[in-house]
C-alpha positions in Angstrom: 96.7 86.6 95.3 99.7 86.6 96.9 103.3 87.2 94.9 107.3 86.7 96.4 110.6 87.9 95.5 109.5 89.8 92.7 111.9 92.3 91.0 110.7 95.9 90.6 110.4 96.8 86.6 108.0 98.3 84.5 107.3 95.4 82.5 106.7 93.7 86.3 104.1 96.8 87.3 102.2 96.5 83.8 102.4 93.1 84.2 100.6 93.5 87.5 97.6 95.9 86.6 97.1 94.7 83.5 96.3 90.8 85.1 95.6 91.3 88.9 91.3 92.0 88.9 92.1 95.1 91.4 89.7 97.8 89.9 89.9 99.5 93.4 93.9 100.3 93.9 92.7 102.9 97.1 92.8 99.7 99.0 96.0 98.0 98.1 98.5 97.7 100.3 102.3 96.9 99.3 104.1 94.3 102.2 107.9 93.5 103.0 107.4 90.2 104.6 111.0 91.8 107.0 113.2 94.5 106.9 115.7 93.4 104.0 112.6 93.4 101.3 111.8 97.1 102.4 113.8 98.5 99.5 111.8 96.1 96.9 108.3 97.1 98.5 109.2 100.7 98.5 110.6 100.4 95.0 106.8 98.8 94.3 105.1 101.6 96.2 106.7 104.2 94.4 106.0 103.1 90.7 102.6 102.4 91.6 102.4 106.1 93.1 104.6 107.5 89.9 101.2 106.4 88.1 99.1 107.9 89.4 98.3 105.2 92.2 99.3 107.5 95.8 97.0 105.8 97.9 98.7 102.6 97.6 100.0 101.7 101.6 103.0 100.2 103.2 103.4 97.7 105.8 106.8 95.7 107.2 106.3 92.8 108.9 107.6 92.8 111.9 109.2 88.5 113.0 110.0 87.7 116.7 111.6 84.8 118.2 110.0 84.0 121.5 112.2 82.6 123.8 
């Protein structure tokens, strides 16, 4: 499942574990699709780490332009 330009909350974290069928958070990765979502995906990262979730990862997409 993939989800966009969602808004860091904790009614918006809940709302993801409570519905996503992720039993297994070790794998989870959070992903800025470029570098002006990095703040959001961090923001994500860090309120899944602040419960208890501190193996969740971080990845940035990097986009080129070929010439």
């Amino acid at each position: 499942m993939t989800c966009d330009n969602l808004d860091i909350s904790v009614t918006g974290i809940e709302h993801i574990l409570d519905n996503l069928p992720v039993k297994d958070y070790d794998n989870c990765v959070i992903v800025s699709p470029d570098t002006h979502g990095i703040d959001r995906a961090k923001a994500f990262q860090t309120e899944f780490m602040r419960r208890g979730f501190y193996s969740i990862g971080f990845a940035i997409i990097v986009k080129q332009k070929s010439n």
